[in-house]
BAFI-298138 format. One record per residue (C-alpha): residue number from 1; residue in one letter; x, y, z. Coordinates in pm, 1 decimal. Layout:
REM residues N
pos,code,east,north,up
NUM,A,X,Y,Z
...
//
This chain:
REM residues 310
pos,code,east,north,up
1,X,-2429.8,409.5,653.5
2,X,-2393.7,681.4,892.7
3,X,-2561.5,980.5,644.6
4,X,-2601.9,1054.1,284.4
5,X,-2509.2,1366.0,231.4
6,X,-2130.3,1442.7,137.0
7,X,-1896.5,1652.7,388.0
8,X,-1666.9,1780.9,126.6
9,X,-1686.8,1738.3,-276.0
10,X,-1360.8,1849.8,-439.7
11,X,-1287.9,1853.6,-822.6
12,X,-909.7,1798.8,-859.2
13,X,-718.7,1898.9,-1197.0
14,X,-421.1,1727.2,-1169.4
15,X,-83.2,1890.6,-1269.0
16,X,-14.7,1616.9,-1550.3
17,X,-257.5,1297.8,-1624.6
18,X,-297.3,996.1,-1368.9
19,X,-402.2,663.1,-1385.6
20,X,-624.5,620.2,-1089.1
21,X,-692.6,297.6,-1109.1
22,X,-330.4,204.2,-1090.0
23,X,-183.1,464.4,-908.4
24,X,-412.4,349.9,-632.6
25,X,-424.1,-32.9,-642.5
26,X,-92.7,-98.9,-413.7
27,X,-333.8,41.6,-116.9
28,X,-616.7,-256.5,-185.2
29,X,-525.4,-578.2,26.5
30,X,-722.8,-822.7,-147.2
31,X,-1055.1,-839.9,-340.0
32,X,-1267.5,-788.1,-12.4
33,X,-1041.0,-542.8,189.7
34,X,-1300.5,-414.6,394.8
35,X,-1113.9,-59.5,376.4
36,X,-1110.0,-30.3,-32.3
37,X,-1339.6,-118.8,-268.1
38,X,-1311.0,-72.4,-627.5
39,X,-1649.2,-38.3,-819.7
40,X,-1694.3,-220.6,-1205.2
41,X,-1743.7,133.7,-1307.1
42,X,-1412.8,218.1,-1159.8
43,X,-1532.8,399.6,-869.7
44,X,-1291.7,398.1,-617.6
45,X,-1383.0,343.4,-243.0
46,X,-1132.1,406.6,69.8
47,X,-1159.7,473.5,460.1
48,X,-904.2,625.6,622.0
49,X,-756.8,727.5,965.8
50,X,-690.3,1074.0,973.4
51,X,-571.7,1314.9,1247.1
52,X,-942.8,1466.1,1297.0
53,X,-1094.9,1144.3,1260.0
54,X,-1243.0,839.5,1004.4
55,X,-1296.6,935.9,680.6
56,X,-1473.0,745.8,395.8
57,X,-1395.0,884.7,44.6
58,X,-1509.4,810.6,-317.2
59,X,-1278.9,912.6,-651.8
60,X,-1421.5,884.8,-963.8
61,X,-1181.9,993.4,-1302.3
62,X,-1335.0,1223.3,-1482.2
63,X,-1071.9,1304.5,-1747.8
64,X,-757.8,1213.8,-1817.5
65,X,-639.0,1525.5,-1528.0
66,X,-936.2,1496.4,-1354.8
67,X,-1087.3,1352.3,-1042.6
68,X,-1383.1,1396.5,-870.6
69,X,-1364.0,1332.8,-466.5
70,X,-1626.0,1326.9,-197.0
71,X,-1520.9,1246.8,164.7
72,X,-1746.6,1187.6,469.6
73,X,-1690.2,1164.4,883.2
74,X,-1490.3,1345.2,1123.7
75,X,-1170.3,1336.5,910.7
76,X,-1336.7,1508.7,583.9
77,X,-1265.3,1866.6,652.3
78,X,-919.2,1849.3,611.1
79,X,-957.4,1542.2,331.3
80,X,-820.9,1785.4,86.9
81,X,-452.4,1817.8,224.7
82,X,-444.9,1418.5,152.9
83,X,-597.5,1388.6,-196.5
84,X,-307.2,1536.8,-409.1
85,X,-88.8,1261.6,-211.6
86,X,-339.3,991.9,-327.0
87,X,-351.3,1112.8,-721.1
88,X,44.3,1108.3,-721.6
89,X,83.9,1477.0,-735.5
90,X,447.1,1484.6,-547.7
91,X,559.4,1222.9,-822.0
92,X,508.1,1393.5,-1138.1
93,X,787.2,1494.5,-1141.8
94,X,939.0,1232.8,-1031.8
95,X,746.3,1001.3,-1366.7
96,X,848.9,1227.7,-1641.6
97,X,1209.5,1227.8,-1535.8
98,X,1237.5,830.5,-1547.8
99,X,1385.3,689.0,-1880.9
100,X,1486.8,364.7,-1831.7
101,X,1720.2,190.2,-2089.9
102,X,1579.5,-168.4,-2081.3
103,X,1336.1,-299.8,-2387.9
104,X,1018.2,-415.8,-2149.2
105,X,1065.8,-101.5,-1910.6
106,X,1077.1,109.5,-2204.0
107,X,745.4,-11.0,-2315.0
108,X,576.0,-76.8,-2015.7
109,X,645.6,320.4,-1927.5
110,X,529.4,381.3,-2274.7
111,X,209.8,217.7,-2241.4
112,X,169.8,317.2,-1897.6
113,X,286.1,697.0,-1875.2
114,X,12.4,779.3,-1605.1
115,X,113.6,529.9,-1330.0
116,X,208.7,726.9,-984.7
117,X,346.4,626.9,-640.9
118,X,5.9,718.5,-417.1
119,X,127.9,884.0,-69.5
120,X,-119.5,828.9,177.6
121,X,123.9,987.8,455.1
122,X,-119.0,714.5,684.9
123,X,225.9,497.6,808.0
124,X,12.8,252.4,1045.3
125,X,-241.0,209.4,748.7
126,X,33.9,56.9,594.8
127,X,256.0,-90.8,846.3
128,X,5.8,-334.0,1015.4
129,X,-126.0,-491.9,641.9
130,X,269.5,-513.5,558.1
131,X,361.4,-667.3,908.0
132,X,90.8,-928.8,831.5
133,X,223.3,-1023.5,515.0
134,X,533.3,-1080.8,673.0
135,X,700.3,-1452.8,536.0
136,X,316.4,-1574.9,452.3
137,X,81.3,-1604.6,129.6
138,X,-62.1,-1277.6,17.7
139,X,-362.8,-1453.4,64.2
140,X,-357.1,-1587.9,397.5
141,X,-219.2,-1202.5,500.2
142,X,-523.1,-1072.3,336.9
143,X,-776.5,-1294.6,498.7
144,X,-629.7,-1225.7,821.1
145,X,-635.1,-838.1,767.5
146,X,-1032.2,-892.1,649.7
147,X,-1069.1,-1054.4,986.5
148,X,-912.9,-843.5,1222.9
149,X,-1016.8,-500.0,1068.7
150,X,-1387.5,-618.5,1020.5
151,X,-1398.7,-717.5,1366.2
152,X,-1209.2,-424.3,1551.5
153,X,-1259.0,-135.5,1273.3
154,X,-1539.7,65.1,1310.0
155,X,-1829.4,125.9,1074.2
156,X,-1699.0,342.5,744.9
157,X,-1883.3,726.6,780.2
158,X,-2141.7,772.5,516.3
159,X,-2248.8,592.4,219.6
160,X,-2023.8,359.2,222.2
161,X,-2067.4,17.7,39.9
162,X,-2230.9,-231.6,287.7
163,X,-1937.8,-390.3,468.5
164,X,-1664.8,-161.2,466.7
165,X,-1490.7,-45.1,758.3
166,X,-1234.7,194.1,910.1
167,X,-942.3,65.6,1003.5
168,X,-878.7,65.8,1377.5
169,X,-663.8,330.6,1562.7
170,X,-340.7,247.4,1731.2
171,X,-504.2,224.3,2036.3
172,X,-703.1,-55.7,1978.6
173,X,-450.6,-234.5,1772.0
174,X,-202.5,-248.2,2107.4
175,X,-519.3,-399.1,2312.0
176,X,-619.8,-688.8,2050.2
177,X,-574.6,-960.1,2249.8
178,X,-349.2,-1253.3,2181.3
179,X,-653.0,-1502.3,2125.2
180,X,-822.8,-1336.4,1837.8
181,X,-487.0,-1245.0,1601.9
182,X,-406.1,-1677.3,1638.0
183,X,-815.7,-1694.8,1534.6
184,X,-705.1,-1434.7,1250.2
185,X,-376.8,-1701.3,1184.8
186,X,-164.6,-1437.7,1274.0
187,X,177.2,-1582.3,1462.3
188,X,277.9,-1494.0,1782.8
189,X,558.4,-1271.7,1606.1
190,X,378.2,-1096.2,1403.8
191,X,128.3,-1010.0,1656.1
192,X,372.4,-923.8,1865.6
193,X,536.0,-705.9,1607.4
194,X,189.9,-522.6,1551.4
195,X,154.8,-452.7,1919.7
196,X,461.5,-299.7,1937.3
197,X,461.6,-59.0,1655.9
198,X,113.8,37.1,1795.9
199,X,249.9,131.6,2096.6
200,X,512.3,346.2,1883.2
201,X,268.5,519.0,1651.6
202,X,287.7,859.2,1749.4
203,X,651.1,818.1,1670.5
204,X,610.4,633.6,1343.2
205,X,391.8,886.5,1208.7
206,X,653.3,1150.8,1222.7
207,X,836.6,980.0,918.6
208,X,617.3,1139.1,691.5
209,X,798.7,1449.9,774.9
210,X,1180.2,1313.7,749.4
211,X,1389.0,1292.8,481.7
212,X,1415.2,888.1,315.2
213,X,1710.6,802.7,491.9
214,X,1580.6,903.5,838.9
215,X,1237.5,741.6,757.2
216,X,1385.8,365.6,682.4
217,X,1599.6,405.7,982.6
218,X,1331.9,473.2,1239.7
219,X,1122.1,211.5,1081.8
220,X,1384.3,-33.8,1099.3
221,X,1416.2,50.8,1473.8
222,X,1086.4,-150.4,1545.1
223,X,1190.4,-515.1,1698.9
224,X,1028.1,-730.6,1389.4
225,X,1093.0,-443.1,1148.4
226,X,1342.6,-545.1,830.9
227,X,1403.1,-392.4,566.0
228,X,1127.2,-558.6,297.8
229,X,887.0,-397.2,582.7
230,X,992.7,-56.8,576.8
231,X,1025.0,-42.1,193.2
232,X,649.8,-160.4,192.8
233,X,548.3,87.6,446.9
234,X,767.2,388.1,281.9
235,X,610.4,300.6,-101.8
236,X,269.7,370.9,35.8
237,X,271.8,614.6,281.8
238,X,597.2,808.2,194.8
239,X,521.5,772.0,-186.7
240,X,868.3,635.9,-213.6
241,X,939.1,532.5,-595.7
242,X,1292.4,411.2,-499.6
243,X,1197.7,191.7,-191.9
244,X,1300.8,-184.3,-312.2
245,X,1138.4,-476.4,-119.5
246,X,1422.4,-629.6,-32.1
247,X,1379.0,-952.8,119.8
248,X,1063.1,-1050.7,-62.5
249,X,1020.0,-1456.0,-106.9
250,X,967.0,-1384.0,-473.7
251,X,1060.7,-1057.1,-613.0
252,X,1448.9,-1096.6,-707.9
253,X,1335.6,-1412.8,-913.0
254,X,1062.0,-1189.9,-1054.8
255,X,1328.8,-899.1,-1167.6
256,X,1569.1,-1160.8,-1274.6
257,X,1335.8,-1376.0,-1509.3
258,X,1181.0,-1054.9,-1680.0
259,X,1472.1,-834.0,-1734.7
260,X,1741.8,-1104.7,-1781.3
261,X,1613.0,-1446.4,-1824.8
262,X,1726.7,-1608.2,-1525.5
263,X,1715.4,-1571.7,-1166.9
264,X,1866.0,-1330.8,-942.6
265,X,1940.5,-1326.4,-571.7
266,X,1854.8,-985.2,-349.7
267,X,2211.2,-877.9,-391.6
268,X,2232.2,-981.7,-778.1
269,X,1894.6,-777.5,-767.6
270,X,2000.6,-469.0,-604.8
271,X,2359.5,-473.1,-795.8
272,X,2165.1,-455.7,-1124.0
273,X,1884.3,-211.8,-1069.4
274,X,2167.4,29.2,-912.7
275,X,2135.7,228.9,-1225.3
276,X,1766.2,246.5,-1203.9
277,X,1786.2,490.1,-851.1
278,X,1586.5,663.6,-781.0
279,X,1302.7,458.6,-954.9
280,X,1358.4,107.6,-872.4
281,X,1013.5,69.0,-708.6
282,X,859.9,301.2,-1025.7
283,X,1040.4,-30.4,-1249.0
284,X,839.1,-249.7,-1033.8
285,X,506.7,-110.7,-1025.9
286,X,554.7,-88.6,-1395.7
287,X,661.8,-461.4,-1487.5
288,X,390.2,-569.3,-1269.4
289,X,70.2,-319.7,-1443.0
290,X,205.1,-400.5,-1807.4
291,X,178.7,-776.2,-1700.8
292,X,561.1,-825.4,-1852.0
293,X,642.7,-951.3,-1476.8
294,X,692.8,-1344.3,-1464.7
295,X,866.5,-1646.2,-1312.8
296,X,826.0,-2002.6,-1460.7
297,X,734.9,-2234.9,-1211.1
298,X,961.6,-2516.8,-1159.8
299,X,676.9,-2703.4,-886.2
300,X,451.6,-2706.8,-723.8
301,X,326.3,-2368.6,-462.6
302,X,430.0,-2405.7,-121.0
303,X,139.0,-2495.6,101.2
304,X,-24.7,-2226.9,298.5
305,X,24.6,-2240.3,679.1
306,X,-264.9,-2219.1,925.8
307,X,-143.2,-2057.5,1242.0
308,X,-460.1,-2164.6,1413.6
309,X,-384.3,-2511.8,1458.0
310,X,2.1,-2489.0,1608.3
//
């Protein structure tokens, strides 16, 4: 802890009901991400980069339209510009237009009409947990982001669950040393891919501000950057409900198997949720919450790779 006594307490009534649970889990890397930590009683715990400084803030739903938020540290004053981002507020509009055709989506929007694509309009808060989950487990990129924040973040501002941290700047992701992302089991590309966006962050930040188009192009401009990157950088931080991870190891099999009953490819995938623009991520997030998502497994799971040995 670094002081007990809240910076800023806000009381947000949301333009139309959110599910803050949901809304918000795409941002938690893991069961022990050192930078979220979500409480039995569904108190919600984040730390954040932004420009004025860390910030450590707690959301607790209060209603169906209403959150209670406390922020702490040098970035809590202007915590409030950032908080209707986080409860979905620029997709409202966006949820009640979507009426999707298909049985399962039908229901799962039914049964989940509060979901909303967060915007954290933090792109390097995104970018490095995405870069490490680059062609590796979820797991193993998880462990490795627990590693490498808990040793180069710095302690979360005030009351902060015991072992949470903010994650580090730009600056001191460019200057982690080669050594300690192969003891993290990060590859050489990867890392390498880390330390370059780093470098660029200034410049990445600025997509916040462009239109889509322009956003996925600079992104795709970093050497390492494809497009299943971008689209996982641009559903987080740009609140993106139409950014398709493209390129994912499992997710065309995933779309395939649920909506059709067979597998697709990433073009078969894209060809037939071309109808569902400019939701195709909102379809996602949906199929996955409502559990509908699936993919029988024909053997056994590929083994997981331990960078620290090669």
């Amino acid at each position: 802890m670094t002081g007990t006594v809240p910076t800023v307490q806000l009381e947000l009534v949301t333009k139309s009901p959110v599910d803050l649970s949901t809304t918000l889990s795409p941002l938690r890397r893991g069961r022990f991400d050192p930078c979220h930590r979500h409480e039995p009683d569904g108190t919600i715990w984040r730390t954040s980069l932004l420009p004025s400084g860390a910030v450590t803030y707690r959301l607790r739903q209060l209603g169906p339209s209403v959150v209670d938020a406390r922020a702490w540290g040098p970035g809590a004053q202007e915590f409030d510009e950032f908080l209707p981002g986080l409860l979905g507020e620029y997709d409202a509009d966006g949820a009640a237009a979507f009426a999707p055709e298909h049985p399962k989506l039908v229901d799962a929007h039914r049964r989940f009409p509060n979901l909303r694509i967060v915007r954290t309009a933090r792109v390097m808060e995104s970018l490095v947990p995405a870069i490490l989950e680059q062609r590796v487990h979820t797991v193993a990129a998880h462990a490795s982001w627990r590693r490498l924040v808990t040793k180069f973040g710095s302690p979360a501002p005030g009351p902060a669950p015991d072992g949470m941290r903010s994650p580090p700047t730009a600056d001191v992701w460019r200057r982690v040393p080669s050594w300690e992302f192969h003891r993290a089991n990060v590859d050489p590309g990867r890392a390498q891919t880390v330390v370059a966006s780093a470098r660029v962050a200034d410049r990445l930040e600025e997509v916040v501000g462009m239109d889509r188009q322009s956003a996925h192009r600079r992104l795709r401009a970093i050497p390492g950057f494809g497009a299943w990157t971008a689209a996982e950088v641009a559903q987080r931080a740009l609140g993106d409900a139409d950014a398709l991870s493209v390129g994912d190891f499992h997710l065309a099999s995933i779309v395939g198997w649920t909506l059709l009953g067979r597998p697709l490819d990433d073009a078969a995938m894209v060809e037939y949720l071309a109808d569902l623009r400019p939701h195709r991520y909102r379809a996602i997030r949906l199929l996955e919450v409502s559990g509908q998502a699936r993919k029988p497994r024909f053997g056994p799971r590929t083994p997981l790779v331990d960078h620290r040995w090669h």
